[in-house]
MOPAC internal coordinates of N, CA, C and O (Angstrom, degrees):
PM7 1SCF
backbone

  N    0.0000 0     0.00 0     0.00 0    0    0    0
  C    1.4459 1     0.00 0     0.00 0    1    0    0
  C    1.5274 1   107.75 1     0.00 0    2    1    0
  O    1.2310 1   125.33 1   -47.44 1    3    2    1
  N    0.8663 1   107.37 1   132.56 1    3    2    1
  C    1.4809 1   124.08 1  -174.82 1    5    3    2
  C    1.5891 1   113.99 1   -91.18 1    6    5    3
  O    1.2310 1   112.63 1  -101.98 1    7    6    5
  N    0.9144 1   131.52 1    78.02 1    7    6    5
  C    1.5127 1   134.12 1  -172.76 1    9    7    6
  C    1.2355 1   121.89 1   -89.53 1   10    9    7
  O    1.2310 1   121.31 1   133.76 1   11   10    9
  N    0.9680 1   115.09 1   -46.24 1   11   10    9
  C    1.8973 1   122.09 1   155.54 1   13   11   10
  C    1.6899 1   105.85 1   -37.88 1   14   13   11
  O    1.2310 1   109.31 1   123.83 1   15   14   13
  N    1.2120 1   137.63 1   -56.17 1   15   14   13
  C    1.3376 1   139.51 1   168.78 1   17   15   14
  C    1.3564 1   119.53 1   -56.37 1   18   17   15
  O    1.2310 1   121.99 1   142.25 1   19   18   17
  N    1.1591 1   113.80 1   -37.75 1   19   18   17
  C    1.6560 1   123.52 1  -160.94 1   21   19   18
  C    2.0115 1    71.38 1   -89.75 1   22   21   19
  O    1.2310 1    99.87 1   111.37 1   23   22   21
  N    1.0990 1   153.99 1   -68.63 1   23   22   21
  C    1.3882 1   140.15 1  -168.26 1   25   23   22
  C    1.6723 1   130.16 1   -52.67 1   26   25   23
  O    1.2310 1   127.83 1   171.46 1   27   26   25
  N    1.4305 1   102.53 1    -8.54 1   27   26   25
  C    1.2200 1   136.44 1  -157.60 1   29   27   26
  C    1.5323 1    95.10 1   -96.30 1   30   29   27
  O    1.2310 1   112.62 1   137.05 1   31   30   29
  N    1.2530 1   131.54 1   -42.95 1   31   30   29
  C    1.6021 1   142.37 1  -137.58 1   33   31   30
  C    1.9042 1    87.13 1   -83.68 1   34   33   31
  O    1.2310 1   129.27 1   -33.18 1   35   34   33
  N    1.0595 1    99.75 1   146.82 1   35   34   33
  C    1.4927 1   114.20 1   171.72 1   37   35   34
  C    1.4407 1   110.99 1  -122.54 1   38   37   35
  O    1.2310 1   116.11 1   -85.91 1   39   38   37
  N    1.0601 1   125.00 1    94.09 1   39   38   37
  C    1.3206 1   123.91 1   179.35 1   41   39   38
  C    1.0591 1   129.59 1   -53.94 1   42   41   39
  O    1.2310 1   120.08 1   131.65 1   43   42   41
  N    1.3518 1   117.45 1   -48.35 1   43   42   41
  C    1.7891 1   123.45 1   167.65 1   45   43   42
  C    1.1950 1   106.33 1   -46.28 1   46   45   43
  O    1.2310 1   101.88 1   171.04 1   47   46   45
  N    1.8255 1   150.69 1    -8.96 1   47   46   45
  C    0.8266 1   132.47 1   167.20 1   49   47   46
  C    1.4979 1   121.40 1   -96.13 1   50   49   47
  O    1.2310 1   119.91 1  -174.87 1   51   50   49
  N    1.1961 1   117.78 1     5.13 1   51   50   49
  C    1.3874 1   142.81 1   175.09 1   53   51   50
  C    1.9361 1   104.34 1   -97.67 1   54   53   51
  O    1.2310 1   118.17 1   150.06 1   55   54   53
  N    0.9438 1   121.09 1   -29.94 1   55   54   53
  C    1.7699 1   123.43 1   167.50 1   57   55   54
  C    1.2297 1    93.34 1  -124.66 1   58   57   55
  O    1.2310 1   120.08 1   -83.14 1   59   58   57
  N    1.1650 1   117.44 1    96.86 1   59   58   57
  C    1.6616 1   142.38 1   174.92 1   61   59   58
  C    1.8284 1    96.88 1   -87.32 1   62   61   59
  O    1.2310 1   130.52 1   131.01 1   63   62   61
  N    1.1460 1    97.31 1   -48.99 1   63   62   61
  C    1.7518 1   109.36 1  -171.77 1   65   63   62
  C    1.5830 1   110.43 1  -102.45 1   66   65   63
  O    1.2310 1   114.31 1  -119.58 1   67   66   65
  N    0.9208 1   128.39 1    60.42 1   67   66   65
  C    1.7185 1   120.70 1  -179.99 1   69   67   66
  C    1.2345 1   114.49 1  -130.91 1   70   69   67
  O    1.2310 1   120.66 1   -42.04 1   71   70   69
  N    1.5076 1   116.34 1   137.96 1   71   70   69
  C    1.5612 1   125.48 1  -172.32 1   73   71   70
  C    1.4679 1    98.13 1   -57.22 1   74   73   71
  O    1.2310 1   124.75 1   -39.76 1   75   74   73
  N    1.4698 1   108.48 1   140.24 1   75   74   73
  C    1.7582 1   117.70 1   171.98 1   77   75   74
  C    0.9266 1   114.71 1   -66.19 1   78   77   75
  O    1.2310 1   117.53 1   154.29 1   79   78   77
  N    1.6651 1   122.31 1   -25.71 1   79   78   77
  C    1.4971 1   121.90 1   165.93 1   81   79   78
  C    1.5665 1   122.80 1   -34.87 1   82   81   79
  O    1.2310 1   135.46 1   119.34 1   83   82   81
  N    1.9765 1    87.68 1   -60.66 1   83   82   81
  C    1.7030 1    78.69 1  -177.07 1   85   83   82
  C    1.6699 1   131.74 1   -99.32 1   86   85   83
  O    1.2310 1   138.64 1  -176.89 1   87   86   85
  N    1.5791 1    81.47 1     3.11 1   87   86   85
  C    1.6011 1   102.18 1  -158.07 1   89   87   86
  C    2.0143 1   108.95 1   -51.44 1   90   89   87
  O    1.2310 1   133.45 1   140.87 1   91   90   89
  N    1.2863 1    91.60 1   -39.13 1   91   90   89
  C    1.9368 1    86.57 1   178.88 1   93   91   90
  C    1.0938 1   101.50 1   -73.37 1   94   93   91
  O    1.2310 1   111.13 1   150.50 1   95   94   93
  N    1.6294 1   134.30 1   -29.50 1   95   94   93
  C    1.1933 1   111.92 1   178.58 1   97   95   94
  C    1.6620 1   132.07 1   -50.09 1   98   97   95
  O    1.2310 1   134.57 1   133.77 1   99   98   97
  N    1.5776 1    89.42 1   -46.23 1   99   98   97
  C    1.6224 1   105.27 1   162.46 1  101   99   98
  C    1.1230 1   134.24 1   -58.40 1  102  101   99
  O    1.2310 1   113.43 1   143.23 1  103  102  101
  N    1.4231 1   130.02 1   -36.77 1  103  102  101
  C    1.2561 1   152.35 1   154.14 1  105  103  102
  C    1.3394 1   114.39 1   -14.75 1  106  105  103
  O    1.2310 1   136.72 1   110.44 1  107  106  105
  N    1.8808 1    85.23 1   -69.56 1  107  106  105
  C    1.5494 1   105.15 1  -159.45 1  109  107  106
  C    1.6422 1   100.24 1   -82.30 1  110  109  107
  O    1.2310 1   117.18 1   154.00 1  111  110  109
  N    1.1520 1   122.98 1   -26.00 1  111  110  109
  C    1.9028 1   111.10 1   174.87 1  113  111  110
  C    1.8450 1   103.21 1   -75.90 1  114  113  111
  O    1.2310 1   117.69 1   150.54 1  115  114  113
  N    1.2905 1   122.00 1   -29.46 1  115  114  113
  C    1.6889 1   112.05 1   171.66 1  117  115  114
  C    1.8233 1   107.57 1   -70.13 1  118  117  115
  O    1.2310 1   123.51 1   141.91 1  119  118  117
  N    1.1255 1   110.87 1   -38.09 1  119  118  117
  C    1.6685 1   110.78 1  -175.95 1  121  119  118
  C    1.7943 1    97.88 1   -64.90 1  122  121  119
  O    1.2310 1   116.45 1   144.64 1  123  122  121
  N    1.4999 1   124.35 1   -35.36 1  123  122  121
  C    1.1305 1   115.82 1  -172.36 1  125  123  122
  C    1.6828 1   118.76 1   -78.25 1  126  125  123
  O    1.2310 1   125.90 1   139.13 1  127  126  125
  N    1.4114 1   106.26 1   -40.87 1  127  126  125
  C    1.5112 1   122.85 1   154.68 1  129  127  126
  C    1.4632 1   115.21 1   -26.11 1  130  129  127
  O    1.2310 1   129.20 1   111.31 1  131  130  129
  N    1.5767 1    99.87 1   -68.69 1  131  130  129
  C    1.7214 1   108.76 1  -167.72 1  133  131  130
  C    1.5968 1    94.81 1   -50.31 1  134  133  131
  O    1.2310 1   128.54 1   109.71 1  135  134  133
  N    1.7508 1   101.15 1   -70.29 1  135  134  133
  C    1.9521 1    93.10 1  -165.78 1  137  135  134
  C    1.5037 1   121.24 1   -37.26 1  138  137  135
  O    1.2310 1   133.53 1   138.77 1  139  138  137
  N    1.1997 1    91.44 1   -41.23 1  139  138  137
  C    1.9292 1   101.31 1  -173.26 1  141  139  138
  C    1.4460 1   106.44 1   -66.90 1  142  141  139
  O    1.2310 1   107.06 1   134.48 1  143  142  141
  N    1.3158 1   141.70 1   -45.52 1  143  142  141
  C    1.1573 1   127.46 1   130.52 1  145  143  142
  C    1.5910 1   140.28 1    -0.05 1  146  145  143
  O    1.2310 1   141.50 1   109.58 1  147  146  145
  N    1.3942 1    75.87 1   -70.42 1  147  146  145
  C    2.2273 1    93.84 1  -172.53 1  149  147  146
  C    1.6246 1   102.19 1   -82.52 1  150  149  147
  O    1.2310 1   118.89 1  -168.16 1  151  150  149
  N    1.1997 1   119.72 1    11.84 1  151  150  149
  C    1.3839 1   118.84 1   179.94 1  153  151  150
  C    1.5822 1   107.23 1  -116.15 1  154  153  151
  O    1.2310 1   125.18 1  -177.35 1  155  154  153
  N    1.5944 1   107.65 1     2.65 1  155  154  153
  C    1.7195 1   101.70 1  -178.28 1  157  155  154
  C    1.4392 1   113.20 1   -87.03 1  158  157  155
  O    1.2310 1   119.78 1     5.95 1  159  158  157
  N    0.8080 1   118.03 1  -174.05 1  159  158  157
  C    1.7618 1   113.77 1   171.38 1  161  159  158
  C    1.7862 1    98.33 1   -92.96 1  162  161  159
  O    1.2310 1   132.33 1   -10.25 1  163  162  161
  N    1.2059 1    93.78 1   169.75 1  163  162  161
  C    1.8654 1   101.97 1   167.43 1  165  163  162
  C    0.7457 1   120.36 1   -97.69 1  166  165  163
  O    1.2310 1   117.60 1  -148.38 1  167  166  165
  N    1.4498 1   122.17 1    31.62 1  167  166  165
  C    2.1165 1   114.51 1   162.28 1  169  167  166
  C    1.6811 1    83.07 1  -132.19 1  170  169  167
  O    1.2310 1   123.94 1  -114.00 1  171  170  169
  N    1.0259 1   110.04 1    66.00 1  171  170  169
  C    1.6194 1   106.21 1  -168.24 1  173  171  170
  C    1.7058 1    85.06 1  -115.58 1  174  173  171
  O    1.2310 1   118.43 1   -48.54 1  175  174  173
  N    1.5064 1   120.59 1   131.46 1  175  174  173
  C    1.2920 1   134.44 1  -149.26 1  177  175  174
  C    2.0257 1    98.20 1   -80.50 1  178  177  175
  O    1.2310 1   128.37 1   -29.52 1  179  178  177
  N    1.1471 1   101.49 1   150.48 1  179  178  177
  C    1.5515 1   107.18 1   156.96 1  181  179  178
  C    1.5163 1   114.74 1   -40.40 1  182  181  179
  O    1.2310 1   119.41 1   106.33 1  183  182  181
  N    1.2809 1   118.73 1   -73.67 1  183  182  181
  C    1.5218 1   125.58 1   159.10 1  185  183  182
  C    1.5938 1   123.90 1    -7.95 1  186  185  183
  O    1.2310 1   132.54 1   131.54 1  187  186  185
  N    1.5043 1    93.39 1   -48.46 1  187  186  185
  C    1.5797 1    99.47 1  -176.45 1  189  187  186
  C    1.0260 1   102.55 1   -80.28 1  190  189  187
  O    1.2310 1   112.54 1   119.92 1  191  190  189
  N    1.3555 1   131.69 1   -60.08 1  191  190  189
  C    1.6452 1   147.70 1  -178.24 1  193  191  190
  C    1.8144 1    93.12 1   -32.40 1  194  193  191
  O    1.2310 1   119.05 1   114.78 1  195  194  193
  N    1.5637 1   119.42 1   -65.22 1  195  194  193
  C    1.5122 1    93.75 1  -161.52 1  197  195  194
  C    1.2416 1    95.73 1   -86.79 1  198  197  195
  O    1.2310 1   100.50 1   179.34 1  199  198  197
  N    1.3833 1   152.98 1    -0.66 1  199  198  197
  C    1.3849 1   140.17 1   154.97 1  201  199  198
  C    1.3911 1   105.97 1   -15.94 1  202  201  199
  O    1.2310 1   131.77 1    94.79 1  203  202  201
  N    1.8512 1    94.87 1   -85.21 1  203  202  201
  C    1.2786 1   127.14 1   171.03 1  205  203  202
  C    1.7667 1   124.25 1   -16.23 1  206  205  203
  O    1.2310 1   133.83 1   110.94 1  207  206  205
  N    1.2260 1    90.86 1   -69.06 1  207  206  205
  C    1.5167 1    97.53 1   178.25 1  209  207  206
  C    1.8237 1   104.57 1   -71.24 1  210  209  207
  O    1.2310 1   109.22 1   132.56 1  211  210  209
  N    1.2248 1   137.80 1   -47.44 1  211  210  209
  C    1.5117 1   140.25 1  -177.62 1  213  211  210
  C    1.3308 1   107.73 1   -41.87 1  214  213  211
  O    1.2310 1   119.45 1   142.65 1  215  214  213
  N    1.6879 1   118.66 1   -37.35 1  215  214  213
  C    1.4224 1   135.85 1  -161.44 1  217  215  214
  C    1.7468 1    80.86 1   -82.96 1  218  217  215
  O    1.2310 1   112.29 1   109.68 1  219  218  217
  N    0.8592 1   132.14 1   -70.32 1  219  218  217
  C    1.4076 1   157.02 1  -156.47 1  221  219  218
  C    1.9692 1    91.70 1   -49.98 1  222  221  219
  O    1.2310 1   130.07 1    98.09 1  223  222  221
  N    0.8503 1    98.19 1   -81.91 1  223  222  221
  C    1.5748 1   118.15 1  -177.68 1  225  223  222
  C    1.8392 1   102.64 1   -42.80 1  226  225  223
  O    1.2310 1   121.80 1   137.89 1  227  226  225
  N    1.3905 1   114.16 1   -42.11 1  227  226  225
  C    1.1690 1   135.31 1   172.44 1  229  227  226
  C    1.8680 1   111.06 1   -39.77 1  230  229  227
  O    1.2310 1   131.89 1   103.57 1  231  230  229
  N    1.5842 1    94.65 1   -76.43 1  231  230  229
  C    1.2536 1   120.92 1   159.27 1  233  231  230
  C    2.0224 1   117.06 1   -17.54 1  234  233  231
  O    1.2310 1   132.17 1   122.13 1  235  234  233
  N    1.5764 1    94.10 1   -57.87 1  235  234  233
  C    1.5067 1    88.99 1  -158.39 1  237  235  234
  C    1.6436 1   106.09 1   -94.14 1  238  237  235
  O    1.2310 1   130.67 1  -173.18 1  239  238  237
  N    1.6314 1    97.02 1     6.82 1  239  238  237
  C    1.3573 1    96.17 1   165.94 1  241  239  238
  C    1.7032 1   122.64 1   -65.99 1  242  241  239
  O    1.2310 1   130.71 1   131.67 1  243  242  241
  N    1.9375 1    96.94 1   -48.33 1  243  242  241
  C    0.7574 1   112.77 1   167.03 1  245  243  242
  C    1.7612 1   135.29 1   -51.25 1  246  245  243
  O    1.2310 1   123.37 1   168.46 1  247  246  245
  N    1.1829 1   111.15 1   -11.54 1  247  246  245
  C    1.8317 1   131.97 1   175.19 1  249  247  246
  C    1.0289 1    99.01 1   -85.81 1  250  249  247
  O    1.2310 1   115.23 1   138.72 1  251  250  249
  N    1.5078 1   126.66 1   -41.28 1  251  250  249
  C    1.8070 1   124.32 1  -157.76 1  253  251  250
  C    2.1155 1    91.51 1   -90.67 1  254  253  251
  O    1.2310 1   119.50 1   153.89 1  255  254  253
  N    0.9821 1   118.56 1   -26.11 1  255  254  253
  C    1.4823 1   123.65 1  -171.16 1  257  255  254
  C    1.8289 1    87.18 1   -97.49 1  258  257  255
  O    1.2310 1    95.27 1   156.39 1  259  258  257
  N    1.0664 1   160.87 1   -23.61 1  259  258  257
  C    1.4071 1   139.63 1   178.05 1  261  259  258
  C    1.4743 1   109.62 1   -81.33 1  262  261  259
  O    1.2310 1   129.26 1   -66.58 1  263  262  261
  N    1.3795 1    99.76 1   113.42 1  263  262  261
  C    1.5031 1   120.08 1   169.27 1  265  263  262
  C    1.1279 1   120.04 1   -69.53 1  266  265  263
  O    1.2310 1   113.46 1   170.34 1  267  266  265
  N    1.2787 1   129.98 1    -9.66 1  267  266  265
  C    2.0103 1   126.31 1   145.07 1  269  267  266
  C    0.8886 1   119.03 1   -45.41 1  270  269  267
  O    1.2310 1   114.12 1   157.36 1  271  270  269
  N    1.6848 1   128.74 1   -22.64 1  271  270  269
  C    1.0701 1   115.60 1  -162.38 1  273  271  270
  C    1.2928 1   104.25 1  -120.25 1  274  273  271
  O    1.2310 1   108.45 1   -74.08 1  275  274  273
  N    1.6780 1   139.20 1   105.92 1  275  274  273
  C    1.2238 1   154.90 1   165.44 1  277  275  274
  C    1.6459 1   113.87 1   -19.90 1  278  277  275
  O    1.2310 1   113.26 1  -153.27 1  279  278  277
  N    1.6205 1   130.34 1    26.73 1  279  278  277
  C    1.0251 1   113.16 1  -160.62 1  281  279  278
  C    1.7540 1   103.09 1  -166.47 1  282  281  279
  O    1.2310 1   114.52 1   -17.32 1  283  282  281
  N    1.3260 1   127.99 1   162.68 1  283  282  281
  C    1.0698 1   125.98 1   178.89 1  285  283  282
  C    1.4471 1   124.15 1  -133.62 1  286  285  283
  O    1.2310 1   111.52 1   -53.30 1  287  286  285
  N    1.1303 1   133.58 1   126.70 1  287  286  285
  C    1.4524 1   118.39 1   155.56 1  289  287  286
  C    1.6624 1   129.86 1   -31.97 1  290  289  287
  O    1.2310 1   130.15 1  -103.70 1  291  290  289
  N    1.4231 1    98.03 1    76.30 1  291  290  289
  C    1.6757 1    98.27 1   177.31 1  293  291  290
  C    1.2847 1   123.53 1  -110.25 1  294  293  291
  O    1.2310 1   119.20 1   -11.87 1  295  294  293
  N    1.4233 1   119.14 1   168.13 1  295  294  293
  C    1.4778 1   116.81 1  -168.78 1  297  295  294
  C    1.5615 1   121.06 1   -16.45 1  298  297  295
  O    1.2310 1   120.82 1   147.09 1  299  298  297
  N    1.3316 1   116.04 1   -32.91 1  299  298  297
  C    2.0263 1    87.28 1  -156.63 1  301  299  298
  C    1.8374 1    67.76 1  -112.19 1  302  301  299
  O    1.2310 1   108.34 1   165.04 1  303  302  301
  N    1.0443 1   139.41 1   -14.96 1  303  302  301
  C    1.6687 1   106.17 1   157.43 1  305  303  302
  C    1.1759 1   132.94 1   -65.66 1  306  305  303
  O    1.2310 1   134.68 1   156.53 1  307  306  305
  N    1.1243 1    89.20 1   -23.47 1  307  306  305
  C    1.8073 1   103.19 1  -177.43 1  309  307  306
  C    1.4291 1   118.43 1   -93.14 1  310  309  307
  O    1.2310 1   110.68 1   175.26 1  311  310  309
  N    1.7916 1   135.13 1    -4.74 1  311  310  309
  C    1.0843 1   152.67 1   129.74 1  313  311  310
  C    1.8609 1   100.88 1   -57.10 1  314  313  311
  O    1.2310 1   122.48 1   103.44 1  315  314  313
  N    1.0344 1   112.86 1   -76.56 1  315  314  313
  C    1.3200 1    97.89 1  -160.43 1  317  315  314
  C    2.0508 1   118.73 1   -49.11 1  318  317  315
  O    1.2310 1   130.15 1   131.30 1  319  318  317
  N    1.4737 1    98.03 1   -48.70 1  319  318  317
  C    1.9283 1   109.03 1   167.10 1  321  319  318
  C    1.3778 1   104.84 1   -50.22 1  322  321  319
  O    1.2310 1   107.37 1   140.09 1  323  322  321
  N    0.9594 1   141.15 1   -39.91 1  323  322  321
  C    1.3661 1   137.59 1  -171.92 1  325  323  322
  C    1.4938 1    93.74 1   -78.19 1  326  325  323
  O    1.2310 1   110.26 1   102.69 1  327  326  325
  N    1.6737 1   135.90 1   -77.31 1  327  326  325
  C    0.7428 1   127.49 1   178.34 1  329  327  326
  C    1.6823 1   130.46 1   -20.95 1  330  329  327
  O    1.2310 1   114.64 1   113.22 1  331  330  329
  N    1.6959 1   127.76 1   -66.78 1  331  330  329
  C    0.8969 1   161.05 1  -120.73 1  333  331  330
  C    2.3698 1    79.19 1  -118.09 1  334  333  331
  O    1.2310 1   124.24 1   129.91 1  335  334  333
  N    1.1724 1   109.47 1   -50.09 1  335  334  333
  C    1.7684 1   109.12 1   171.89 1  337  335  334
  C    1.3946 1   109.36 1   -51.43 1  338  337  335
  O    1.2310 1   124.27 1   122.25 1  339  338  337
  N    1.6993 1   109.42 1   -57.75 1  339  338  337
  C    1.8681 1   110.86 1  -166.43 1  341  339  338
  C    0.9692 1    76.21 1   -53.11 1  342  341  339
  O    1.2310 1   118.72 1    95.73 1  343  342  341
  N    1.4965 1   120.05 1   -84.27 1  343  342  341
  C    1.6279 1   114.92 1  -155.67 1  345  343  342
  C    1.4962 1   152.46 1   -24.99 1  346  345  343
  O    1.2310 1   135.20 1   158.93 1  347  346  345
  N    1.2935 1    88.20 1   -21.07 1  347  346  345
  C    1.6739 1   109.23 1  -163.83 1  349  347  346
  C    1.9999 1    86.14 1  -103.83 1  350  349  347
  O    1.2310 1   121.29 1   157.19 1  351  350  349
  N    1.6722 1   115.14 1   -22.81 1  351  350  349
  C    1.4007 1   116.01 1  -167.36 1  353  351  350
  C    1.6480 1    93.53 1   -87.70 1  354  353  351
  O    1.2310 1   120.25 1   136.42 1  355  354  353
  N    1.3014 1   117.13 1   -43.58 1  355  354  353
  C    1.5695 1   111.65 1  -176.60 1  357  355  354
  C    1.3214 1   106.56 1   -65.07 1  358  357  355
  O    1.2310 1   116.31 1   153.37 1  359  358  357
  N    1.5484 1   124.61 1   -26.63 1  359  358  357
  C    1.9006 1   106.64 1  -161.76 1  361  359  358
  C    1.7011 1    85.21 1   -79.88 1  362  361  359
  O    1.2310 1   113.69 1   170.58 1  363  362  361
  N    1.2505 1   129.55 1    -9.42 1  363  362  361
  C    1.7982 1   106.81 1  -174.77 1  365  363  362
  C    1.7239 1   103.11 1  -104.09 1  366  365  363
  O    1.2310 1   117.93 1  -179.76 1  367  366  365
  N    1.1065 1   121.56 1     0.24 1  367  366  365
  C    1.2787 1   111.63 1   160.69 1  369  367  366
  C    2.0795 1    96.80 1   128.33 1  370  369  367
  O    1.2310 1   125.26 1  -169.55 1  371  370  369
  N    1.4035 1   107.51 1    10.45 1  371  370  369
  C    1.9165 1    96.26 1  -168.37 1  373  371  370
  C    1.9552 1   100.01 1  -111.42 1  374  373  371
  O    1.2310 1   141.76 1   -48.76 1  375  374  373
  N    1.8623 1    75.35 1   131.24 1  375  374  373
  C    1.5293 1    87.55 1   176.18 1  377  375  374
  C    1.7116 1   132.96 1   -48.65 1  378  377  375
  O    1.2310 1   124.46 1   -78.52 1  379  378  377
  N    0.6770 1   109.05 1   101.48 1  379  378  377
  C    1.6790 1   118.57 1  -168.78 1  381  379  378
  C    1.7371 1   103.58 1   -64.13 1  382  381  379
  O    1.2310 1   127.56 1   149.36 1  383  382  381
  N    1.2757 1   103.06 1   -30.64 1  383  382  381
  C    1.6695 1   105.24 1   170.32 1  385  383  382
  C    1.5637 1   120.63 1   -42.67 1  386  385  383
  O    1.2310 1   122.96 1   133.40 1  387  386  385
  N    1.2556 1   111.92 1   -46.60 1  387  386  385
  C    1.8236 1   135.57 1   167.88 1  389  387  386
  C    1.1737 1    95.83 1   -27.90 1  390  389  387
  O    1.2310 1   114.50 1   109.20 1  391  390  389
  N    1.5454 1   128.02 1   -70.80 1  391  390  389
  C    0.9459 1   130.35 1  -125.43 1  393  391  390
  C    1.2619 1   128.63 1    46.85 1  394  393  391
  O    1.2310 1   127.66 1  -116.36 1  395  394  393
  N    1.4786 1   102.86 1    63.64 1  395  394  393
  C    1.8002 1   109.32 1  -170.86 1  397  395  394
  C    1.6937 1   104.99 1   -73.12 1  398  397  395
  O    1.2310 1   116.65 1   160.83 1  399  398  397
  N    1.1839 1   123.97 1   -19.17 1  399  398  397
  C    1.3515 1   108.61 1  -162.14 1  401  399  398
  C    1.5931 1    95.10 1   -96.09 1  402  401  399
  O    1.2310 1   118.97 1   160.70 1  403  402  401
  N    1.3849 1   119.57 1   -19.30 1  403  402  401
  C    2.2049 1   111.24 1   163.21 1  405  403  402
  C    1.4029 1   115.76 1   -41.34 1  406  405  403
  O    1.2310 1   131.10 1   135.60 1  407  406  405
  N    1.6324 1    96.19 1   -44.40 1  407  406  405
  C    1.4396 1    99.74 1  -166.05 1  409  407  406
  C    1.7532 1   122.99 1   -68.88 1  410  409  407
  O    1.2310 1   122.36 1   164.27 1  411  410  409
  N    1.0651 1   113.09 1   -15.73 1  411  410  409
  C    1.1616 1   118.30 1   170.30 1  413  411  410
  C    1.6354 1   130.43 1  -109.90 1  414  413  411
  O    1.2310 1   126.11 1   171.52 1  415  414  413
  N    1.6339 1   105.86 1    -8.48 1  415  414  413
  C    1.5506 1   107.50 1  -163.61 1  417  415  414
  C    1.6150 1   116.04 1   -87.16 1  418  417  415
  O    1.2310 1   101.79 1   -26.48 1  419  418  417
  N    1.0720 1   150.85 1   153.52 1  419  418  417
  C    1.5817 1   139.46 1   171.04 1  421  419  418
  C    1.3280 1    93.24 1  -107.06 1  422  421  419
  O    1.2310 1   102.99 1   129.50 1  423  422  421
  N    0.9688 1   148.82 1   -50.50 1  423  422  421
  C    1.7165 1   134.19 1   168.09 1  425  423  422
  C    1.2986 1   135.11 1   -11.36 1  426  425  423
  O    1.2310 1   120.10 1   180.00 1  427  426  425

């Protein structure tokens, strides 16, 4: 697991285009991802890894479905989260081929 990289990642450059409405929302569930991540050990199983991210992915369903918030997960958010997810799934070792994060997202 690559953790030095995964600390490295700047997310705001991954949602270049995202309403300010929801944009901290997003922010703040990838900043929570990474730690929860960078807090596992490194023989920490595949299993756990997409736990992690499913819970995660879970999460931002729940942001794009809260009607408090003036805003939606749309195309170039939903390019960039996808983007900015494989990425964060390949630096710890998960096949991006899967497409593990389709399988769970409604966005």
């Amino acid at each position: 697991m690559k953790k030095s990289e995964l600390s490295k990642l700047n997310f705001k450059s991954f949602l270049r285009v995202c309403y300010p409405e929801i944009e901290p929302h997003l922010l703040r569930e990838l900043e929570r991802l990474r730690d929860e991540i960078i807090t596992l050990p490194e023989s920490s199983s595949e299993n756990t890894l997409l736990t992690i991210f499913e819970k995660s992915v879970n999460n931002l369903n729940r942001i794009d479905e809260d009607n408090s918030i003036d805003a939606r997960i749309d195309t170039e958010e939903r390019e960039g989260l996808c983007s900015v997810l494989y990425t964060m799934g390949e630096t710890v070792g998960l096949d991006v081929n899967t497409e593990f994060i389709d399988n769970w997202r409604d966005w």
